[in-house]
C-alpha positions as CSV (number, residue, x, y, z in Angstrom):
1,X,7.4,-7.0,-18.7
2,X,8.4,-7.6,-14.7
3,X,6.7,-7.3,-12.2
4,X,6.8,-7.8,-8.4
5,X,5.1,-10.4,-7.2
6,X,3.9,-12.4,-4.1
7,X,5.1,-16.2,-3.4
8,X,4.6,-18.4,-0.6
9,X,6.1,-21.6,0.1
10,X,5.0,-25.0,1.0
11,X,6.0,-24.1,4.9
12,X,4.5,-20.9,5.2
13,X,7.3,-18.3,4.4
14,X,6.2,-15.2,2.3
15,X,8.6,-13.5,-0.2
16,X,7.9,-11.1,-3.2
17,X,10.2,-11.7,-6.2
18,X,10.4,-9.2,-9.4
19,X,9.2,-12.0,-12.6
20,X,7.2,-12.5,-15.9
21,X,3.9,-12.5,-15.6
22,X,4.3,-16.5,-16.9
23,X,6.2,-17.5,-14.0
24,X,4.3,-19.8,-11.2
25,X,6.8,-21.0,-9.1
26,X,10.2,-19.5,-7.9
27,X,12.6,-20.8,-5.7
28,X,12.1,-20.0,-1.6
29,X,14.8,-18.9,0.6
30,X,14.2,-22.6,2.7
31,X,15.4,-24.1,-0.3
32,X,11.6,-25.3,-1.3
33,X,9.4,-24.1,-3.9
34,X,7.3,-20.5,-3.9
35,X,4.1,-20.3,-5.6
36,X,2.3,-17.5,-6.6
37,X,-0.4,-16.3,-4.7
38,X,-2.9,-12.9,-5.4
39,X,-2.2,-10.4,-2.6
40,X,-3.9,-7.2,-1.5
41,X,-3.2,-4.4,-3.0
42,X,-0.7,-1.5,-1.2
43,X,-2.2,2.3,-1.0
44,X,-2.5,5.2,1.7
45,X,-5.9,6.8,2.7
46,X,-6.7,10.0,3.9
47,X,-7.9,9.2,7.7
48,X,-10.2,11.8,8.1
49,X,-12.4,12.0,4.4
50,X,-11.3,8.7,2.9
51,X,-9.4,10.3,-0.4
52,X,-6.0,9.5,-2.3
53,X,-3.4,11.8,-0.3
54,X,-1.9,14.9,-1.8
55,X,-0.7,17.7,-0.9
56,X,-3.7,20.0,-1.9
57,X,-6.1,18.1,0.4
58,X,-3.5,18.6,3.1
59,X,-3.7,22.2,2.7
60,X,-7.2,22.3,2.3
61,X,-7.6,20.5,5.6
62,X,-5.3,22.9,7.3
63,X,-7.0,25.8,5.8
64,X,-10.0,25.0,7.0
65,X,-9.3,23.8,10.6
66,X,-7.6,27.1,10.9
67,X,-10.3,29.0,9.8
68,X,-12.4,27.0,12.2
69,X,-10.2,27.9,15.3
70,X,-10.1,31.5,14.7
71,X,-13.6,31.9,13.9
72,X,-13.9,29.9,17.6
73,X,-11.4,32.4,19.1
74,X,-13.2,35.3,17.6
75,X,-16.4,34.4,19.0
């Protein structure tokens, strides 16, 4: 099974290249030799509470700032 992974070469350039999981070393766009290296993980955080995105926390944030302005304009 491929997956994308991470290389870096001997002078510094970073690529990611779709391979096996056996493969070490790939070929760098400088013509020198890549190797694998363990990267940090991509994902998106909510800002304000910290949680996975979607769209029900969304609404729920909404909901509830809205709630918050009318009670404040009510008052």
């Amino acid at each position: 099974m491929k997956r994308i992974y991470e290389f870096v070469c001997d002078c510094g350039q970073r690529t990611e290249s779709l391979t096996d999981y056996e493969t070490d070393s790939v070929q760098c766009l400088c013509g020198g030799l890549a190797h694998r290296v363990i990267s940090a993980p991509s994902f998106n955080l909510e800002g304000w509470s910290g949680n996975f995105p979607s769209a029900y926390g969304r609404f729920e944030h909404r909901h509830t700032e809205k709630l918050k302005a009318e009670q404040k304009a009510n008052s």
